[in-house]
mmCIF entry with sequence, helices, sheets and N, C-alpha, C, O atoms, coordinates in Angstrom:
data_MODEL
# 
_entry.id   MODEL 
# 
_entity.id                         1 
_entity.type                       polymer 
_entity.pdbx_number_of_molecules   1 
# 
_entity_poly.entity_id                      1 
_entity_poly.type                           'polypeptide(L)' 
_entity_poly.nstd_linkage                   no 
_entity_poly.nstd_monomer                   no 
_entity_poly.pdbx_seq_one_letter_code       
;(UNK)(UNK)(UNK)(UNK)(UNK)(UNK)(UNK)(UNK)(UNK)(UNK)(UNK)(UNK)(UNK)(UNK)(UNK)(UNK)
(UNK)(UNK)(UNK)(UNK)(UNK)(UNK)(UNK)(UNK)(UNK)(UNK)(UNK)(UNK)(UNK)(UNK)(UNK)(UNK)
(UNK)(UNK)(UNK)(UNK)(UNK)(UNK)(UNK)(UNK)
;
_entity_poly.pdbx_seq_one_letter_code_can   XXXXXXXXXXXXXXXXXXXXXXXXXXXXXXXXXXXXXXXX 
_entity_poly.pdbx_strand_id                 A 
# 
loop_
_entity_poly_seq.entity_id 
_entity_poly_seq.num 
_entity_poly_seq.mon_id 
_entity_poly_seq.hetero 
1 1  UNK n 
1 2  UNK n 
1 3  UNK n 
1 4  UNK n 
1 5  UNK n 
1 6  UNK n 
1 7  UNK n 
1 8  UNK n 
1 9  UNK n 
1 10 UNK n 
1 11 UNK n 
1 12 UNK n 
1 13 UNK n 
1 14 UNK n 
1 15 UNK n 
1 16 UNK n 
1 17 UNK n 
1 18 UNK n 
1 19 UNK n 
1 20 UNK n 
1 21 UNK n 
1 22 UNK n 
1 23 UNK n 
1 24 UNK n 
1 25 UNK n 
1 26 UNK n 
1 27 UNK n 
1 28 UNK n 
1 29 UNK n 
1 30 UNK n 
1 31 UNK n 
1 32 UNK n 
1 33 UNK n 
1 34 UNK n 
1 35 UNK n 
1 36 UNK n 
1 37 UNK n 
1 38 UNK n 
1 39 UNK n 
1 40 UNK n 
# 
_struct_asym.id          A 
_struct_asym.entity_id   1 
# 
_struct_conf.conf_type_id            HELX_P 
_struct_conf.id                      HELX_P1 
_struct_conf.pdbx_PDB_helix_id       AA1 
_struct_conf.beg_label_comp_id       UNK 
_struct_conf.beg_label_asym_id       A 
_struct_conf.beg_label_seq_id        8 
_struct_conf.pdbx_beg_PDB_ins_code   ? 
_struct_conf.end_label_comp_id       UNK 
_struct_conf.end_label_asym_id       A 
_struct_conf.end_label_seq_id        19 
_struct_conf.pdbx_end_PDB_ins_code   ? 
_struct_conf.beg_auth_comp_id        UNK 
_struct_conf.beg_auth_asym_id        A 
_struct_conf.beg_auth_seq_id         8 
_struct_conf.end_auth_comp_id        UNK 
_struct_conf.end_auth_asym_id        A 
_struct_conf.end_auth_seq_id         19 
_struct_conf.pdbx_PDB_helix_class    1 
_struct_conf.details                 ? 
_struct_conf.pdbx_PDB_helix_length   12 
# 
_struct_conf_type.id          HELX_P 
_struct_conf_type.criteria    ? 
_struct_conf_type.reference   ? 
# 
loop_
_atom_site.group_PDB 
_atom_site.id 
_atom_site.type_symbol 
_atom_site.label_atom_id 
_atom_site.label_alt_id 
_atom_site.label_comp_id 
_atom_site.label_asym_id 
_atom_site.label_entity_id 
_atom_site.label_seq_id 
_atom_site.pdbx_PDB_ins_code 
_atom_site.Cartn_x 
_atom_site.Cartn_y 
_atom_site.Cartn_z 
_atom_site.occupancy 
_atom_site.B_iso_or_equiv 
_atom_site.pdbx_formal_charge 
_atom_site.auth_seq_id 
_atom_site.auth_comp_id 
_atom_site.auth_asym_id 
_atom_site.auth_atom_id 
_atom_site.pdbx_PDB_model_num 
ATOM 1   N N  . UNK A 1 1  ? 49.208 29.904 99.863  1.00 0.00 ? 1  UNK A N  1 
ATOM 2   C CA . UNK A 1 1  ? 49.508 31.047 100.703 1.00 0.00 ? 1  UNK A CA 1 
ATOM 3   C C  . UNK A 1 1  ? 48.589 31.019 101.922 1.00 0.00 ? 1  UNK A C  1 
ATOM 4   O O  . UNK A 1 1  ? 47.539 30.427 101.671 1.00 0.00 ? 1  UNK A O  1 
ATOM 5   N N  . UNK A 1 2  ? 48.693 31.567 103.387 1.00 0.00 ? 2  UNK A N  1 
ATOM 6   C CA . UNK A 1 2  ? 48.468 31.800 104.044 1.00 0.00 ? 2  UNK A CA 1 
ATOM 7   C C  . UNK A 1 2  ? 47.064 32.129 104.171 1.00 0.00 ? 2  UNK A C  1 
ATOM 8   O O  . UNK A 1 2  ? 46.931 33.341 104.339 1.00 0.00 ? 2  UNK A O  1 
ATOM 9   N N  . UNK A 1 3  ? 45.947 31.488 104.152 1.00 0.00 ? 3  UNK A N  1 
ATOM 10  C CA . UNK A 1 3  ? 44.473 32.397 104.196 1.00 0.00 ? 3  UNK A CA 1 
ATOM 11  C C  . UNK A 1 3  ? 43.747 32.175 102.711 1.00 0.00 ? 3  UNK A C  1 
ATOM 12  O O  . UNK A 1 3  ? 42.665 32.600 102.306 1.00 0.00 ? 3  UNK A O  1 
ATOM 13  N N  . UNK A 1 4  ? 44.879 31.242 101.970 1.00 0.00 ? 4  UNK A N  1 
ATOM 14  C CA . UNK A 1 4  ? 43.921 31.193 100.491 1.00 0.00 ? 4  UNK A CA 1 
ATOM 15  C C  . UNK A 1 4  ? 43.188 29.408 100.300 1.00 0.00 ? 4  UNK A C  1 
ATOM 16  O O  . UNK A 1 4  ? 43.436 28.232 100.565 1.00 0.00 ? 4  UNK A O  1 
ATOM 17  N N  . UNK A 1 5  ? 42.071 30.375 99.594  1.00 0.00 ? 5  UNK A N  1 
ATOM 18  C CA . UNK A 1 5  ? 41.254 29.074 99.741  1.00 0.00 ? 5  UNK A CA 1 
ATOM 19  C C  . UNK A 1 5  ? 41.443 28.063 98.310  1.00 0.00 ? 5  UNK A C  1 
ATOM 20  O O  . UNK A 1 5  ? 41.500 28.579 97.194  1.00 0.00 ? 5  UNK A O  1 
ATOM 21  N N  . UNK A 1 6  ? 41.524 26.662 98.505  1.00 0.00 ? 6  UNK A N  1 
ATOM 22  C CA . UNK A 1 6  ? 41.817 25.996 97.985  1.00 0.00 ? 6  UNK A CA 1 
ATOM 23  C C  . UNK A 1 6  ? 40.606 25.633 97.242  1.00 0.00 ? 6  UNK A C  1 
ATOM 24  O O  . UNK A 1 6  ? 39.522 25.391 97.773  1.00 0.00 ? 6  UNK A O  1 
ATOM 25  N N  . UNK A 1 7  ? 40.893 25.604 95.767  1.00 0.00 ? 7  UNK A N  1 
ATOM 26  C CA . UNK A 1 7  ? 39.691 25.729 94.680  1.00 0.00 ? 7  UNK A CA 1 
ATOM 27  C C  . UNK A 1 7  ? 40.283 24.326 94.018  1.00 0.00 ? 7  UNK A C  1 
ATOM 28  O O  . UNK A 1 7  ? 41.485 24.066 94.069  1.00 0.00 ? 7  UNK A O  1 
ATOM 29  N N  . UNK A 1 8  ? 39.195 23.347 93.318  1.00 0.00 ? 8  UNK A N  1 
ATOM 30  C CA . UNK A 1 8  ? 39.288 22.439 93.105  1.00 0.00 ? 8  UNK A CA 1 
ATOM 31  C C  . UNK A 1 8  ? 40.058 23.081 91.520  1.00 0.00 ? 8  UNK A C  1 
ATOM 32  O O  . UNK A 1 8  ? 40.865 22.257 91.090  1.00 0.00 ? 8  UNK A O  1 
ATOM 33  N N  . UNK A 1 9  ? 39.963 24.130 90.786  1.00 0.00 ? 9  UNK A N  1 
ATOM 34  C CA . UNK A 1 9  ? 40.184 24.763 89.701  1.00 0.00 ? 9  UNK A CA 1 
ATOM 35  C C  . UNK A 1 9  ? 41.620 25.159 90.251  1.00 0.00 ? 9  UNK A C  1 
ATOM 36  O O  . UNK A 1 9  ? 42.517 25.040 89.416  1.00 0.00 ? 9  UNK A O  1 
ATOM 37  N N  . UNK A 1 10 ? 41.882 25.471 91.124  1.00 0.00 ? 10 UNK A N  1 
ATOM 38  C CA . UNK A 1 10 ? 43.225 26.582 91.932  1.00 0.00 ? 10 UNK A CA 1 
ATOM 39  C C  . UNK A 1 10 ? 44.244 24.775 91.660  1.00 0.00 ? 10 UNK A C  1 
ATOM 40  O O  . UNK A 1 10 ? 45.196 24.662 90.888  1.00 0.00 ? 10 UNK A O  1 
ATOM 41  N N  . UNK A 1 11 ? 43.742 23.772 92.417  1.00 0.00 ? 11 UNK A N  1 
ATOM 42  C CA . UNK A 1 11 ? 44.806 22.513 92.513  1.00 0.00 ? 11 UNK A CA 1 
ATOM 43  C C  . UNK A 1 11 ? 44.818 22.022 90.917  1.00 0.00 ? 11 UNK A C  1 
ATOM 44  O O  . UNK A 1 11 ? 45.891 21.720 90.396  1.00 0.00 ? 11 UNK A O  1 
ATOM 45  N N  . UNK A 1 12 ? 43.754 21.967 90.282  1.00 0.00 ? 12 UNK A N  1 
ATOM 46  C CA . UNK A 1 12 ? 44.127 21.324 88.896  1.00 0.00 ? 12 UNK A CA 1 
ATOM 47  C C  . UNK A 1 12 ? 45.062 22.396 87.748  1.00 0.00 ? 12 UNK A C  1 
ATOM 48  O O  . UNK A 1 12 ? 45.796 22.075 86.813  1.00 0.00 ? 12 UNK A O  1 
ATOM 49  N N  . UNK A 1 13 ? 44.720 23.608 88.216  1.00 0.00 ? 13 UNK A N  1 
ATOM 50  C CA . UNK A 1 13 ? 46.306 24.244 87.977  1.00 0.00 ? 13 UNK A CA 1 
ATOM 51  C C  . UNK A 1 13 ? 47.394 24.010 88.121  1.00 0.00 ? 13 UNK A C  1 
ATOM 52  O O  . UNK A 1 13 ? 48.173 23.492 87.321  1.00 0.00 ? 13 UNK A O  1 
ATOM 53  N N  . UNK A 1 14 ? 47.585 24.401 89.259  1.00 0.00 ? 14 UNK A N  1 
ATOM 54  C CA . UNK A 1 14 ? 48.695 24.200 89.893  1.00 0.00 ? 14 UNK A CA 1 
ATOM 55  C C  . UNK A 1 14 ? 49.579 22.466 89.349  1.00 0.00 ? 14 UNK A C  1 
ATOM 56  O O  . UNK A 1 14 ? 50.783 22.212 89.290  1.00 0.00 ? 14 UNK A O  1 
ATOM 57  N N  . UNK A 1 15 ? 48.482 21.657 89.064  1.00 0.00 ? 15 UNK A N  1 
ATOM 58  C CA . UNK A 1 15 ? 48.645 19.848 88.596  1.00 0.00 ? 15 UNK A CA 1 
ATOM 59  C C  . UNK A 1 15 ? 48.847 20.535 87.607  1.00 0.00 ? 15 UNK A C  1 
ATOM 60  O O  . UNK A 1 15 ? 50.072 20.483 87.502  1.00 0.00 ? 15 UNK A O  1 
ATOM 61  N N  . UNK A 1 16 ? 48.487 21.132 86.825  1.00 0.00 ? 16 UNK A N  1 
ATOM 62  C CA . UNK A 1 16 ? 49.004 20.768 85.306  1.00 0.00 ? 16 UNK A CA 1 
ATOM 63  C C  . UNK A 1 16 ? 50.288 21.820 84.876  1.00 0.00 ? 16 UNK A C  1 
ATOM 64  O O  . UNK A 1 16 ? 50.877 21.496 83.844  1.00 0.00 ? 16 UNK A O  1 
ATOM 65  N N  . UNK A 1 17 ? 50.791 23.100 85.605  1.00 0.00 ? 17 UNK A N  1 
ATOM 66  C CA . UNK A 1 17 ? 51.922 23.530 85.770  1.00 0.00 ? 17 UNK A CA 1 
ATOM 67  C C  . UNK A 1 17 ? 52.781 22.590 85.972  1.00 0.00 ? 17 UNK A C  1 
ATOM 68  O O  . UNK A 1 17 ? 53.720 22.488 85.183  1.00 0.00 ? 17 UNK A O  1 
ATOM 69  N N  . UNK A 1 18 ? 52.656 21.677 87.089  1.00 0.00 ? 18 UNK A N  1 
ATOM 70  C CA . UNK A 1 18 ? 53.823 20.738 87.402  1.00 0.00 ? 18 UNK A CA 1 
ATOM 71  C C  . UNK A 1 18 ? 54.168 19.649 86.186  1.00 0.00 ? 18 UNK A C  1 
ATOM 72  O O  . UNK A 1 18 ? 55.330 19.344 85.918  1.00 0.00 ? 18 UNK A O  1 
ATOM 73  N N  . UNK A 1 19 ? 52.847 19.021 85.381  1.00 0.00 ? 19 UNK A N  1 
ATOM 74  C CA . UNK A 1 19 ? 53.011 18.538 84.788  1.00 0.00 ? 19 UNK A CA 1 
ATOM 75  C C  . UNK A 1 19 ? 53.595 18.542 83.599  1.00 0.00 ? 19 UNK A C  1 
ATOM 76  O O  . UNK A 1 19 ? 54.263 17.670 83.042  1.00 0.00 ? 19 UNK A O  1 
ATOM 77  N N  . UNK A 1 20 ? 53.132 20.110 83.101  1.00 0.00 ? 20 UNK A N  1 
ATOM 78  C CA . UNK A 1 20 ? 54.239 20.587 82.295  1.00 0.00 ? 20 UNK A CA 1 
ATOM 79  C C  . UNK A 1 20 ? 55.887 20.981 82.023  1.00 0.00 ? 20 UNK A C  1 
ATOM 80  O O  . UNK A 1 20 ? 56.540 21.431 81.083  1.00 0.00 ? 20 UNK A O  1 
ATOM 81  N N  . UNK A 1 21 ? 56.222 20.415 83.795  1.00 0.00 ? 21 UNK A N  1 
ATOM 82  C CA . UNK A 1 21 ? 57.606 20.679 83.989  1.00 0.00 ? 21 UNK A CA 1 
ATOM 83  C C  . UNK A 1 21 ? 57.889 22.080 84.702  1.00 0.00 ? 21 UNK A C  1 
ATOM 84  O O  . UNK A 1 21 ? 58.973 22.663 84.692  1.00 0.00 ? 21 UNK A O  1 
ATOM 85  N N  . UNK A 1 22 ? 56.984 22.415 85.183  1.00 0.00 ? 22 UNK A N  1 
ATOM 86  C CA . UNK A 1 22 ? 57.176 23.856 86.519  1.00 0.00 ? 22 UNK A CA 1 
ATOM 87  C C  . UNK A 1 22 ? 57.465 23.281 87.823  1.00 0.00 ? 22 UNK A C  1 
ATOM 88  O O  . UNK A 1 22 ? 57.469 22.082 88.102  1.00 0.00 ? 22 UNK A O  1 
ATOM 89  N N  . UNK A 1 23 ? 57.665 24.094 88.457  1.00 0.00 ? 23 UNK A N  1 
ATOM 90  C CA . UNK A 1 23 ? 58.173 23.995 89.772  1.00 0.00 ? 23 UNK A CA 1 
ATOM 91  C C  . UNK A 1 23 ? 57.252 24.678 90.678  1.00 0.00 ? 23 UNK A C  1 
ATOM 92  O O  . UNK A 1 23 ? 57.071 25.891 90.577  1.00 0.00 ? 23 UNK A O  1 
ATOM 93  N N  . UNK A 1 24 ? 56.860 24.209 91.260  1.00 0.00 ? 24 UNK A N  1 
ATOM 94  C CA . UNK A 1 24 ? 55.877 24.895 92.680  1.00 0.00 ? 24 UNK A CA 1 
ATOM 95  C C  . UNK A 1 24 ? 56.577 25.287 93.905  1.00 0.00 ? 24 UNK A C  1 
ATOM 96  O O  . UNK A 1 24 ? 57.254 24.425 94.466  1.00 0.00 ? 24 UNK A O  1 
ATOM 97  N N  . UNK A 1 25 ? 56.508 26.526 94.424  1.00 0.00 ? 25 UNK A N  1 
ATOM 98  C CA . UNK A 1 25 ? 57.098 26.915 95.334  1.00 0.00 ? 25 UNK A CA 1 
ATOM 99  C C  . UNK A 1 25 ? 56.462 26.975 96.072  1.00 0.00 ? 25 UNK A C  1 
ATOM 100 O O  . UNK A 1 25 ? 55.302 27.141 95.693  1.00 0.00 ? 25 UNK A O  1 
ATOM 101 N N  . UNK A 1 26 ? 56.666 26.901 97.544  1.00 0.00 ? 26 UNK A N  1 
ATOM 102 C CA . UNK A 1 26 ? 56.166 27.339 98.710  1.00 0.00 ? 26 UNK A CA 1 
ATOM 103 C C  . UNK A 1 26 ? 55.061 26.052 99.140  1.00 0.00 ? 26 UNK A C  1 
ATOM 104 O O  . UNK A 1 26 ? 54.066 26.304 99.819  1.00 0.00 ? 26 UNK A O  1 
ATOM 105 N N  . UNK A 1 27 ? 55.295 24.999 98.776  1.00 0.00 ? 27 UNK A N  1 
ATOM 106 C CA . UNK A 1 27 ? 54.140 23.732 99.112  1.00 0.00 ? 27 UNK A CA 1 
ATOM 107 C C  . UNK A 1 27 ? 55.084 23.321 100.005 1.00 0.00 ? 27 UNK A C  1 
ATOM 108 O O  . UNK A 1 27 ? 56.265 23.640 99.866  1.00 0.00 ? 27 UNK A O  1 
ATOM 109 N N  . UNK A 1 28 ? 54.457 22.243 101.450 1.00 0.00 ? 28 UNK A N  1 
ATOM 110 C CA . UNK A 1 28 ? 55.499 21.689 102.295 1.00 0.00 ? 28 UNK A CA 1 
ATOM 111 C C  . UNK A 1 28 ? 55.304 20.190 101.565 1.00 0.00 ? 28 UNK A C  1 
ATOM 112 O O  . UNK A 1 28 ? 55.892 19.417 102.321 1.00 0.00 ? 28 UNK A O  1 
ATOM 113 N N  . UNK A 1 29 ? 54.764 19.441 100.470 1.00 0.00 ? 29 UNK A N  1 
ATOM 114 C CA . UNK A 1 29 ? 54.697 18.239 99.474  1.00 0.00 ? 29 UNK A CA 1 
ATOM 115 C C  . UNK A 1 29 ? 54.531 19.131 98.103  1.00 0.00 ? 29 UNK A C  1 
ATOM 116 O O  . UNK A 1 29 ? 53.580 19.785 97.673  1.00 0.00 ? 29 UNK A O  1 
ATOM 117 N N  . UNK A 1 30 ? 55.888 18.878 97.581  1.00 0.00 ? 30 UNK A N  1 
ATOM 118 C CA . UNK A 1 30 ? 55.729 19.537 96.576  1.00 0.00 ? 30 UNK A CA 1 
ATOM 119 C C  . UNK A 1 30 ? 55.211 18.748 95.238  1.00 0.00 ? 30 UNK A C  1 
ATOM 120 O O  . UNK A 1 30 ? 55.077 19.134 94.077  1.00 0.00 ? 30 UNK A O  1 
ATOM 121 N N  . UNK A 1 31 ? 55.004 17.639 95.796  1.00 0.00 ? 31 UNK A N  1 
ATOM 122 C CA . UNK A 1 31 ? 53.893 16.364 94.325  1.00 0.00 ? 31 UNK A CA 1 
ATOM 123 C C  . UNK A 1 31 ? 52.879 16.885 94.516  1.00 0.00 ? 31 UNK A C  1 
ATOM 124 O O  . UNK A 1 31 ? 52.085 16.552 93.636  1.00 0.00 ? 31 UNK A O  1 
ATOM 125 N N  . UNK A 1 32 ? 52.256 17.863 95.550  1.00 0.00 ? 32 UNK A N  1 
ATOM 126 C CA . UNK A 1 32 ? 50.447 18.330 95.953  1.00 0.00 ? 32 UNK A CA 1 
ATOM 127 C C  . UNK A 1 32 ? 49.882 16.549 95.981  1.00 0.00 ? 32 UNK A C  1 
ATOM 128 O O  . UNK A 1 32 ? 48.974 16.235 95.212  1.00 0.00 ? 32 UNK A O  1 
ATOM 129 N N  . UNK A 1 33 ? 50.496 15.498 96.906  1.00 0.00 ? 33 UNK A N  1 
ATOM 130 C CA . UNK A 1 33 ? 49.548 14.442 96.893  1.00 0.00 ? 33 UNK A CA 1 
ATOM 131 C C  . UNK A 1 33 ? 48.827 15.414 98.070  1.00 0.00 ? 33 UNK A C  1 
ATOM 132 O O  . UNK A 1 33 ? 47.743 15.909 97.763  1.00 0.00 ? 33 UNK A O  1 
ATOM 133 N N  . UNK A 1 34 ? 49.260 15.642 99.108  1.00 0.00 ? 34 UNK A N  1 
ATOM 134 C CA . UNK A 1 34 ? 49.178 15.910 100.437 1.00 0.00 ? 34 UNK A CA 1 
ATOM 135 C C  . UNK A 1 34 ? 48.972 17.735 100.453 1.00 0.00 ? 34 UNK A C  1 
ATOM 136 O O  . UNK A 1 34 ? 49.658 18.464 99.737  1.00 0.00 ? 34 UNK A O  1 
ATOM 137 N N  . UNK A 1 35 ? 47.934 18.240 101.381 1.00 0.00 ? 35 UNK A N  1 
ATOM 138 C CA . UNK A 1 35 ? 47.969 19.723 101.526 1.00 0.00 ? 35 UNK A CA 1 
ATOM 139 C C  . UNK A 1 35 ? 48.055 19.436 103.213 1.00 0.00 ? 35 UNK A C  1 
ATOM 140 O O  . UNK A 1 35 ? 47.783 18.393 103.809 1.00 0.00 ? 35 UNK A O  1 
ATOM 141 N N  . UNK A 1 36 ? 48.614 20.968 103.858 1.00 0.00 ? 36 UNK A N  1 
ATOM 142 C CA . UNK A 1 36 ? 48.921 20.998 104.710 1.00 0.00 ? 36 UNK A CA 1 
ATOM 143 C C  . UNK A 1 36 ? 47.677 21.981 104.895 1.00 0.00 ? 36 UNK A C  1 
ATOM 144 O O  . UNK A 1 36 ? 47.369 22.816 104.045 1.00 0.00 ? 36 UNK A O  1 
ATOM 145 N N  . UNK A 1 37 ? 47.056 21.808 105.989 1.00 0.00 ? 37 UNK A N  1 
ATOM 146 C CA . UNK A 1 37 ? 45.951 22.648 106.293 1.00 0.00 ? 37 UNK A CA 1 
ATOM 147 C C  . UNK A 1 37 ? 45.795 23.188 108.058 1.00 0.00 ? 37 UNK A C  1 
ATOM 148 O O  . UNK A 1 37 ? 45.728 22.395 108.998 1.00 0.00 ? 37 UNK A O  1 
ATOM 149 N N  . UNK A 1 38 ? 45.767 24.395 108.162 1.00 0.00 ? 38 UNK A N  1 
ATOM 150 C CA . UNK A 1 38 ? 46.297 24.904 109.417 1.00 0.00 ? 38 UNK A CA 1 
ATOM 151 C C  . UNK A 1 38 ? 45.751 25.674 110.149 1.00 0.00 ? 38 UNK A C  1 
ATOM 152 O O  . UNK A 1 38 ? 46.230 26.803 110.049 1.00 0.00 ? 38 UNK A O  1 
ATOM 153 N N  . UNK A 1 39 ? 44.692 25.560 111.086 1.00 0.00 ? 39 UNK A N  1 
ATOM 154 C CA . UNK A 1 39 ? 43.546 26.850 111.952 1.00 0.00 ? 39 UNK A CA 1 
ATOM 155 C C  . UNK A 1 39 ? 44.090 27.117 112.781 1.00 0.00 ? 39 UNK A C  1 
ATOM 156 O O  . UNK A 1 39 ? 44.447 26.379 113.700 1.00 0.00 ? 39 UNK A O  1 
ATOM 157 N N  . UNK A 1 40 ? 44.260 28.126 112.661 1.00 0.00 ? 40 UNK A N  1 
ATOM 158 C CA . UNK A 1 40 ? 44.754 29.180 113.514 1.00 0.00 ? 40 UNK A CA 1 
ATOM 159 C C  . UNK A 1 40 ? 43.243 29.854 114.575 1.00 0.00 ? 40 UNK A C  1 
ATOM 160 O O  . UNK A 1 40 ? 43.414 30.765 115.385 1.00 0.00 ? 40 UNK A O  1 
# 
C-alpha cells in the first residue's frame, strides 16, 4: 500500500501466503521477485 513500509517479516509473509496457494493483490510483480518503490 501506498506509504507502507516494507518489513523483512511483512515480505516473508506475504512469501509464504503465496506459497501456500493465495493470491496477492495489488503488487505490480505479483511473484514479489521485484518491488516497485516510489518517492514522491
Amino acid at each position: 500500500m501506498p506509504g507502507e513500509v516494507i518489513t523483512k517479516a511483512a515480505l516473508e509473509y506475504l512469501q509464504t501466503i503465496q506459497t501456500m496457494g493465495g493470491f496477492i493483490s495489488g503488487c505490480a510483480d505479483t511473484s514479489l521477485k521485484t518491488l516497485k518503490v516510489v518517492k514522491i
